[in-house]
N, C-alpha and C positions, 0 to 999 in steps of 0.2 A: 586802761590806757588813757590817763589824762591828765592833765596840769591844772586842773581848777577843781576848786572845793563846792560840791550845793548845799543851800543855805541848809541847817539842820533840821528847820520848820516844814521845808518842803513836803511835800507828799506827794511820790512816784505817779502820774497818771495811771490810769488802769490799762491792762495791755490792750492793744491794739488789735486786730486781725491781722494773721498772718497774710501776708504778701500772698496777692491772690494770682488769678492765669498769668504766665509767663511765657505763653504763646509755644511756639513750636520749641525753641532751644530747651526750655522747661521740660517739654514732653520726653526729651532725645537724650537731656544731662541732668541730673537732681541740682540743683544752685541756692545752696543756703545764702538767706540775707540774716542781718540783724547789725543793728544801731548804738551807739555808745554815746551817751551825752560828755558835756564836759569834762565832765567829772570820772571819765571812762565806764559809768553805770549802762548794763542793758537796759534799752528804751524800747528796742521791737525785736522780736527775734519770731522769725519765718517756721511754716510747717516744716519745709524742706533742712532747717537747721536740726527742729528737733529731729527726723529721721534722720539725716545724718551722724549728730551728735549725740543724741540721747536723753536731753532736758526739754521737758515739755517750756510752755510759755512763764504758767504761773510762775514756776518753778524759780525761773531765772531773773525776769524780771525786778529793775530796782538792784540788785546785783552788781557788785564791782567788776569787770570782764574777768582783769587781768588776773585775779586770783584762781577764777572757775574754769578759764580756758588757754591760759599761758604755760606752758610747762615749766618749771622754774630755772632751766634752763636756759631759758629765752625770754624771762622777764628783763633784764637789762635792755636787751633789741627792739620788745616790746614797747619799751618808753620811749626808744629814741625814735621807731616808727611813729606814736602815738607824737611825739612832740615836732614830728615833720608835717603828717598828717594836717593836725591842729593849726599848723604856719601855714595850710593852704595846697603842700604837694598832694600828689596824688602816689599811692604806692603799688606794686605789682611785685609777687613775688610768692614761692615755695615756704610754705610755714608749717610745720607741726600746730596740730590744737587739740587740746587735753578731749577724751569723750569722756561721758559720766560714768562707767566703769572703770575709767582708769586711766586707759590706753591710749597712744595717740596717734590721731589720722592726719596725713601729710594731705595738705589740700593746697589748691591753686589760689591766692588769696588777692583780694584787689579792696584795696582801703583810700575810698575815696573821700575828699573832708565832704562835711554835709551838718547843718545849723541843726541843733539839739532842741526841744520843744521850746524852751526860754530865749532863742536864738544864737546863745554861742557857739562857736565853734566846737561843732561833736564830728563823731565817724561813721561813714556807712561801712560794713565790708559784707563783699560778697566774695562765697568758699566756693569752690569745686572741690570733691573729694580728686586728688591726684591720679589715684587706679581709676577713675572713670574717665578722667579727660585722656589717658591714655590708652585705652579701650575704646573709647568715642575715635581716638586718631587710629587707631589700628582697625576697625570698621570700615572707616570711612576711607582708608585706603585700600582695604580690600576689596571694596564695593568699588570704587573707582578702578582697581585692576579687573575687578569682575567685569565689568561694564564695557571696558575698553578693549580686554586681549580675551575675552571667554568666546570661544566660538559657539556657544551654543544661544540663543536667544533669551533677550534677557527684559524685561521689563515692571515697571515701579510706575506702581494708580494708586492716585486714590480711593478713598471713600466712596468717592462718586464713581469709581469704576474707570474714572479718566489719567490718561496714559499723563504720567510724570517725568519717567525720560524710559527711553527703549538707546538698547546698543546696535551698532553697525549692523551685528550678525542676525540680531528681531528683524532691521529695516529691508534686508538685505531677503528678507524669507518673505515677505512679507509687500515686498515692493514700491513701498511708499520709505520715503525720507524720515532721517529721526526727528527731524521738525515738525514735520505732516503729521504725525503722531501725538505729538503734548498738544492736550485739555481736548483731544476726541476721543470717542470710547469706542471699545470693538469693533461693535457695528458697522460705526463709520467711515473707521481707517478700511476694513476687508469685511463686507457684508457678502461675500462669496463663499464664507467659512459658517461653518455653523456657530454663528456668533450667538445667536440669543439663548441659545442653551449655556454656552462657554459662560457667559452673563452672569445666567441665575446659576453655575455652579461656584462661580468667584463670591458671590451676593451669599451663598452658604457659607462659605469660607469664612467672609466676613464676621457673619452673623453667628456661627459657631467658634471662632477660630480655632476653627482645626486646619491643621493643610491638609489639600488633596494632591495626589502620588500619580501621574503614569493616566491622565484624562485623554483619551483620542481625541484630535480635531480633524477632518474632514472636508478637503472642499481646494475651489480653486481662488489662487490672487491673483493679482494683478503681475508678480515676477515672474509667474508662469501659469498664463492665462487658458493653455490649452490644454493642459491637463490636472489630472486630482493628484494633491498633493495626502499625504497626513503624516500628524506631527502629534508629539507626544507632550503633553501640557501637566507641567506642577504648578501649586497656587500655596505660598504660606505669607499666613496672616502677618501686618504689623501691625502691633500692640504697646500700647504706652505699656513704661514701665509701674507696675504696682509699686506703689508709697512703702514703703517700712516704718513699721509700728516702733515704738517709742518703749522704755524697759516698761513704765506703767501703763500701759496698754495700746490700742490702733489707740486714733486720734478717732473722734464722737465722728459718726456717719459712715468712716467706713468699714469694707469689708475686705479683710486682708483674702480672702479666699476665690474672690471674684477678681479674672483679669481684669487691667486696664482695657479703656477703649479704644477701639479699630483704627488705626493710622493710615490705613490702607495694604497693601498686597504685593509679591513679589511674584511675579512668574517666569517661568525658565518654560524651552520649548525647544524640541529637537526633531528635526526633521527626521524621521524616518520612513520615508517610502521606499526606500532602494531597499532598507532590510527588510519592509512588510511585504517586498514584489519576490525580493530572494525565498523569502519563509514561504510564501504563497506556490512559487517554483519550489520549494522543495515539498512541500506537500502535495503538488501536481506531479509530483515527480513516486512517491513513495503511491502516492492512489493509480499511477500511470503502472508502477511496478508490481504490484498487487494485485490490479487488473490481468496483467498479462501473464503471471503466475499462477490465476487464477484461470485462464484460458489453456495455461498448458495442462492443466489439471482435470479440464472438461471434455477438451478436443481431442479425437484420436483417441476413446477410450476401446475401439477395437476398428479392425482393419476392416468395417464395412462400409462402401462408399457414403452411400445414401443414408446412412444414419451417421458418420461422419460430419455430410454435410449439412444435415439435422442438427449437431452438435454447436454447430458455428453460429448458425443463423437464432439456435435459442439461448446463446450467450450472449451475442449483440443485441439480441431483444428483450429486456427494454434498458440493459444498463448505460448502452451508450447509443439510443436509436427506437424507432418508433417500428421501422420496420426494413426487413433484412432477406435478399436470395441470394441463393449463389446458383451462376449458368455455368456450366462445362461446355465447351466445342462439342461436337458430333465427331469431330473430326479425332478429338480426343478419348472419346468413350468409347467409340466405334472403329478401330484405327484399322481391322481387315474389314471395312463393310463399305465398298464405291460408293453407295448411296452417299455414305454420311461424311468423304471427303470433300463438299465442297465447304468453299474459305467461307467463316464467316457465319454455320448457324449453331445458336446457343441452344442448349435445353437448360427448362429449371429442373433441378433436381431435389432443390429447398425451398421455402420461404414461409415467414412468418409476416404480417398483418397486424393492423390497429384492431381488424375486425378479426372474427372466429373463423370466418371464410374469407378468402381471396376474394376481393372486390368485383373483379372480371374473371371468367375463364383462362384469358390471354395471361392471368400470371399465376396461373395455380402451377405445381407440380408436374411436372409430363412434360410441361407444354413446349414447344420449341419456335424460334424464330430466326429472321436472316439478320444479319449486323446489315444496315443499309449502309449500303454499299458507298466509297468515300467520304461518308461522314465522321464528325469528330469523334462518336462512338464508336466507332468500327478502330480507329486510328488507336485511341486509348487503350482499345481491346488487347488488339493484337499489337501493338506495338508493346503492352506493358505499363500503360504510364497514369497512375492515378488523377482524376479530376474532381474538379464537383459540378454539376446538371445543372442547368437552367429551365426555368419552364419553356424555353426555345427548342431543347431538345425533348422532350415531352412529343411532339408531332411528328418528329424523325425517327424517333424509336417506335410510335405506334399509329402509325400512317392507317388512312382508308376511314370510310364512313364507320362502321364495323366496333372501331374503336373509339367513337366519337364522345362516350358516355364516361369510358376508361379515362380519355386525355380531360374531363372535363374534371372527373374526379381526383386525380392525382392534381391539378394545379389549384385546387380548389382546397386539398387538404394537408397538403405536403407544403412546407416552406424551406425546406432543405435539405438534399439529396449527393449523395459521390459515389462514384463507381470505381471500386478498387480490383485491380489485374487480379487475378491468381495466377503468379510466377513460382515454378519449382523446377531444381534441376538446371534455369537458365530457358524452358518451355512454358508459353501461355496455357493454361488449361481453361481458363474460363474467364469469371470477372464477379465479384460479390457486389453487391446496390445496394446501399443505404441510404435511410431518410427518417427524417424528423417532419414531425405532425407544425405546424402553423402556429400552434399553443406552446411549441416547445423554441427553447432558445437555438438557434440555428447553431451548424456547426462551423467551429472555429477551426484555429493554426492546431489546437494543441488537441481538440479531438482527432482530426486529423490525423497526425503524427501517431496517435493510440490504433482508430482504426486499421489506418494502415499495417501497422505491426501489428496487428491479431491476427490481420487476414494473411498476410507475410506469412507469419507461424502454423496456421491454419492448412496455407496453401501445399506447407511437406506433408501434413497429417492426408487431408485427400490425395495426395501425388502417391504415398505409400499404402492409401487403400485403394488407387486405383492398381497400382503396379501388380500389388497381393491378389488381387480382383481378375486380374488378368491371368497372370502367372497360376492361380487356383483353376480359373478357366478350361487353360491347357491343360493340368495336369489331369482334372476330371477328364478331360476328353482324351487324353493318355490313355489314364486307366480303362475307361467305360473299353475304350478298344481292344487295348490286350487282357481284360477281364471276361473271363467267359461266363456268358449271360445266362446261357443254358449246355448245359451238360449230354455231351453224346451219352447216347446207348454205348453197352457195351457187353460182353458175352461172360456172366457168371459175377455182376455186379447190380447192383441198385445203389443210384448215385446221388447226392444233392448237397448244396455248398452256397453259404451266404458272404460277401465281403463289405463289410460295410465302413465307412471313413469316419475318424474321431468327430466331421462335424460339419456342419454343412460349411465353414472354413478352412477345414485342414484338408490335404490329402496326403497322404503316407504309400508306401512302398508293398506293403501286404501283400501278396498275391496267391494264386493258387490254380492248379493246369490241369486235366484231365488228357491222356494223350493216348491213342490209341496205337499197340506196338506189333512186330509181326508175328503171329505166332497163338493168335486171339488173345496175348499178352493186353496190360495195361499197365498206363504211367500213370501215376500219382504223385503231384511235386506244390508243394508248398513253401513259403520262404517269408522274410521280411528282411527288407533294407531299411540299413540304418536311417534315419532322419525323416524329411517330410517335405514335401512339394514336390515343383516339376522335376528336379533333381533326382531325388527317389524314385517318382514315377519312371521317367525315363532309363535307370538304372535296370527297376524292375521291369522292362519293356523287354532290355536285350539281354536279361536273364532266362525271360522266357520263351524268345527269341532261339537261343542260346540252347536250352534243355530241348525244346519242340525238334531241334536240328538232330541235336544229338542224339535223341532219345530212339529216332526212328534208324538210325544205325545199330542198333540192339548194344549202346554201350552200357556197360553192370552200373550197378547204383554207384560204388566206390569211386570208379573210373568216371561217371558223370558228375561228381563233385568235385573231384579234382580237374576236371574241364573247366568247370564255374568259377572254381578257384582262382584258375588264372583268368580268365575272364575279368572278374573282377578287380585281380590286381594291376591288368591294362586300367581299368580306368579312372586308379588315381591312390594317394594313399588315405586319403581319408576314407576311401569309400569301404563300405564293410557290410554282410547280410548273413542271413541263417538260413539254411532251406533245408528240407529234408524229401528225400526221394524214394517212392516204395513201388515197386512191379508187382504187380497181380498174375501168378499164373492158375487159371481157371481148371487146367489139365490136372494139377497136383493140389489145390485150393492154398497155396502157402504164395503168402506176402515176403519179398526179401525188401531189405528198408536199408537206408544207407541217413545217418545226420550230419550234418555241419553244422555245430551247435543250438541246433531247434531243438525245441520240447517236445519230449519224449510223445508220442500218439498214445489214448487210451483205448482199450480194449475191451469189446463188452462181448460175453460167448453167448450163444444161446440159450443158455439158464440166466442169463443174467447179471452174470459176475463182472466186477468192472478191475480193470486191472491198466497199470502204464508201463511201458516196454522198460526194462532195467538196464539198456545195454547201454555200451559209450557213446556220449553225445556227441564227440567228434570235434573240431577246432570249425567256426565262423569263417566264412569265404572273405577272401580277400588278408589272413592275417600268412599264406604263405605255408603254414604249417603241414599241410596234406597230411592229417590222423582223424582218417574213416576209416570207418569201420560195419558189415556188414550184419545184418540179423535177420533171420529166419524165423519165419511167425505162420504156422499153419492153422486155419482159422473155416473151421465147418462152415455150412451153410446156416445162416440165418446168424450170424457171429457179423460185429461191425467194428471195422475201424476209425479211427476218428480222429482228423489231425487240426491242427489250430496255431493261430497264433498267442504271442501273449498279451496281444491288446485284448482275450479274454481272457485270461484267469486274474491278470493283476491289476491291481489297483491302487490309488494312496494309501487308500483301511485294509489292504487286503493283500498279503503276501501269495508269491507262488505256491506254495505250497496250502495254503488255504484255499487258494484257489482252485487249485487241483481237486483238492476233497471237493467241492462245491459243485465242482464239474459230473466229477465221478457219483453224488448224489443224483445229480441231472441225469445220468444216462443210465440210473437204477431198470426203466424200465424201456428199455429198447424194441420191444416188439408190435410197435405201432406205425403209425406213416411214416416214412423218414422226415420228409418236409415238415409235421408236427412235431416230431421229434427233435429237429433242429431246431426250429423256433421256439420250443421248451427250455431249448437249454440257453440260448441266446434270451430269454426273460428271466430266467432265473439268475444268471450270471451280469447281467448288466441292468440292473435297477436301474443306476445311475447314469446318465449322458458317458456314453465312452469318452477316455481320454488316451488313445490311442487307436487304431485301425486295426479292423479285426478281421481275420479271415478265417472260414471255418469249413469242414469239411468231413461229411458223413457216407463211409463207404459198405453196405450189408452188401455179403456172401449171397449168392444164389444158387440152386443149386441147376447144374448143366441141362 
């Protein structure tokens, strides 16, 4: 590109250095330089050219341009730039220029005149490749919308770690102005935050440039001074762009494989506390649940009060509490007994300790006390309504010299205590205490809310062992009464008869009567109502009730079950039982036996022989049907009969009829005490804990 000839003599100066630092734009744009003398000959051409273009220096140097880098398309343009150039303009414009393999790269070109070593009028031009300057504008726009509409925190440091510009939405988290922020470092602007670590992880970054992903920050600013915030911090490097190597090789020194140097750092930042408090609630929430699934699974694993309340007190202890009782009323355990109706006195029934023993007597097990009377504890008691203690109520609840050592200790080792109702039904029953040792973190809103609902849940499981507790009570003291203890005499019999209940939980319907008739006759009546508790008892009360009446009017076996029959069908339709009924006449030695669905009685004669009556078992009281049926069984002296329920023959492993044999094994050998003889066969027949109520009954012949 030039209008003057050099002399032929001349010789090209040797090349130059490449055009060296060209500051920040350099680092951000590649910008090829190089120089045309008069004569249009290359006189300097730049690293960034050869990357660019693809001709090292030697290469070109000395070199006419317009031929190496003009396409020949554009050599006409060429000349009339170069001859405007040379007159002194300056030129700015979109040019194609030839690379050394061929192709050509469209660059941003600026050809400004500039005196050639001999002083004529030569050319500088400087190239931008075009896809860079348009990459550098589409950057630089998206970084300016980053920066302005991104609501997440946005901030550009340097090297030094100092802040270059921050957006609204940084300043805004952060408290301080986007001006307050350029050329102070972390520290500075929010040393409330865990800046010096924040520091030396950006300082890695650096030094690595790798980016770091999702870093927590911690701590409070100045936008919101009263509480911890955290936020979630990215950090990626910026890095000069690495040089591009030339077709015959990098250029001497470097190393194409090694990044450029660290420009400094971009960091993004998102507040998230609201999501790490929700995550936080929902994991209080899933451990709250868990908990309490876990209490229904502990609590109430049988209807026994006092191991009940055992149950509760060693699940709060130590998951959410140091130590835990529970008090029931007197007024509640005791509900027929004057003494124990006055308002107001607890018994413990539970409690568990830091220590292996109860600190004081005053709070072991047993022990009982008065709610002092108008105080806040009395109020929360019986009114229902949870609190948490103060060591002010520590002297209220345990007044007098006596306990001096007690209130010394609980305020001395306890830092946190609540006393929760036990509500069931819409009934206070009592009130559970909990407390935390001084070592431990006191209790909050949200333990709270858990204890509460355990003891809540807890409060039906004791409310149903106290009810069963009660309700078993009664039915015991049903039975024991119309249960006969001991057996009359009676004229041409020897008698004895065991009833024992599935457990010292259950009570069932079982029974069995001895009754003495006129005639030196005798009644023999066994039976079993369906189900179990006071219901059954009570049934079986005025069945027997019922036979005792009847039986003394000389009504026949038949006619007395059809008596029972209806009996039973007065008192409901579910109700339902088995009895069976046998008269002894001592005149004639022969049993007449009447069933309503009982099991057959065994038969043991005086050799030995064991046998079970074959007759018809007859239809169950209460289904309506009246088919008895009577049988006649004449039975020598020293011969025994033997009636039973089936809470002995049967079992889960052990059918009736296996049962039976098992029985009939048992009473191989009949000619011993009766009392040994019955309790032979009740060990032999019940290894295992009954699961049902047995009644049993052994009748030998005598002879008149």
């Amino acid at each position: 590109m030039d209008a003057h000839q050099s002399s032929p003599n001349r010789v090209p100066q040797p090349p130059r250095a490449a055009v060296g630092d060209a500051g920040v734009l350099r680092e951000l744009l590649p910008i090829a330089l190089w120089r045309e003398d008069a004569e249009g000959r290359i006189v300097e051409w730049s690293l960034a050219a050869q990357d660019l273009l693809g001709h090292r220096p030697e290469h070109v140097l000395g070199l006419p341009a317009a031929p190496l880098l003009v396409p020949d398309a554009n050599r006409e343009l060429a000349d009339r730039l170069t001859r405007r150039v040379q007159a002194g303009e300056t030129m700015v414009g979109t040019l194609p220029v030839r690379h050394r393999d061929g192709h050509t790269v469209p660059m941003e070109m600026w050809i400004v005149p500039a005196a050639d070593p001999t002083g004529r009028p030569g050319a500088m031009l400087i190239a931008v490749e075009t896809s860079e300057v348009l990459r550098m504008r589409e950057n630089l726009a998206a970084m300016e919308s980053l920066f302005t509409q991104s609501p997440i925190g946005l901030a550009l440091l340097g090297p030094d770690l100092r802040f270059l510009r921050v957006n609204d939405a940084l300043a805004r988290m952060n408290g301080v102005t986007a001006a307050e922020h350029v050329g102070r470092r972390l520290t500075e602007v929010v040393p409330g935050v865990n800046a010096v670590a924040l520091e030396s992880l950006m300082r890695q970054v650096l030094d690595s440039r790798t980016p770091v992903i999702d870093a927590r920050r911690v701590g409070r600013t100045p936008a919101d001074p009263g509480r911890d915030h955290m936020w979630s911090c990215s950090y990626a490097p910026l890095v000069e762009r690495a040089a591009r190597s030339g077709q015959d090789g990098p250029e001497a020194g470097a190393d194409p494989g090694r990044p450029g140097r660290p420009l400094g750092l971009i960091a993004s930042l998102v507040d998230i506390t609201e999501g790490q408090e929700a995550q936080i609630e929902v994991e209080r929430a899933r451990h709250r649940f868990a908990l309490l699934s876990e209490a229904g699974a502990r609590i109430g694993t049988t209807l026994d009060l006092r191991q009940t309340a055992e149950e509760v007190v060693r699940f709060l202890v130590p998951q959410l509490c140091d130590s835990a009782d529970v008090q029931m009323l007197e007024s509640v355990l005791e509900p027929d007994d004057p003494a124990a109706s006055s308002r107001g006195v607890l018994r413990r029934i539970a409690a568990v300790f830091p220590e292996p023993v109860p600190p004081s007597p005053l709070l072991g097990p047993g022990q009982t006390f008065q709610l002092p009377v108008g105080s806040a504890y009395e109020r929360l008691v019986l009114d229902g309504r949870p609190t948490f203690l103060t060591d002010a109520d520590i002297p209220v609840l345990f007044p007098g010299k006596a306990a001096e050592s007690l209130r010394s200790y609980l305020s001395t080792r306890f830092g946190s205590a609540r006393t929760v109702p036990l509500v069931a039904r819409g009934q206070v029953l009592g009130a559970v205490t909990v407390t935390r040792l001084k070592t431990r973190e006191p209790f909050d809103d949200q333990d709270a809310v858990l204890i509460d609902e355990v003891v809540s849940r807890a409060a039906l499981n004791i409310d149903n062992a106290r009810l069963y507790t009660t309700q078993r009570a009664a039915a015991l003291a049903l039975q024991r009464s119309l249960t006969n203890s001991a057996l009359p005499a009676v004229p041409g019999l020897e008698l004895t008869g065991r009833y024992l209940p599935a457990s010292a939980h259950d009570v069932g319907g079982d029974w069995f009567d001895v009754i003495e008739l006129p005639g030196g006759r005798t009644g023999l009546v066994i039976g079993d109502v369906m189900g179990h508790g006071i219901h059954a008892a009570a049934v079986m009360g005025q069945l027997r009730t019922a036979v005792r009446t009847l039986a003394r009017h000389g009504i026949p076996p038949t006619e007395m079950l059809r008596s029972l029959d209806a009996v039973v069908a007065d008192l409901g339709e579910d109700t339902m039982a088995t009895c069976l009924y046998a008269v002894h006449s001592p005149a004639t030695g022969t049993w007449t036996i009447a069933r309503a669905g009982h099991l057959p009685p065994a038969v043991v004669t005086p050799e030995g022989a064991v046998s079970f009556l074959q007759g018809p078992p007859g239809t169950p009281l209460g289904t309506g049907a009246h088919e008895f049926a009577t049988e006649e069984l004449p039975l020598p002296p020293g011969g025994l009969l033997v009636l039973y329920t089936d809470g002995l023959i049967e079992a889960r492993d052990r059918d009736l009829d296996e049962g039976m044999r098992q029985l009939g094994l048992a009473l191989g050998r009949a000619d011993g005490p009766l009392d040994e003889l019955c309790d032979g066969v009740l060990g032999r027949l019940l290894v295992d804990p009954a699961q049902d109520d047995v009644a049993l009954v052994l009748a030998r012949t005598t002879a008149r």
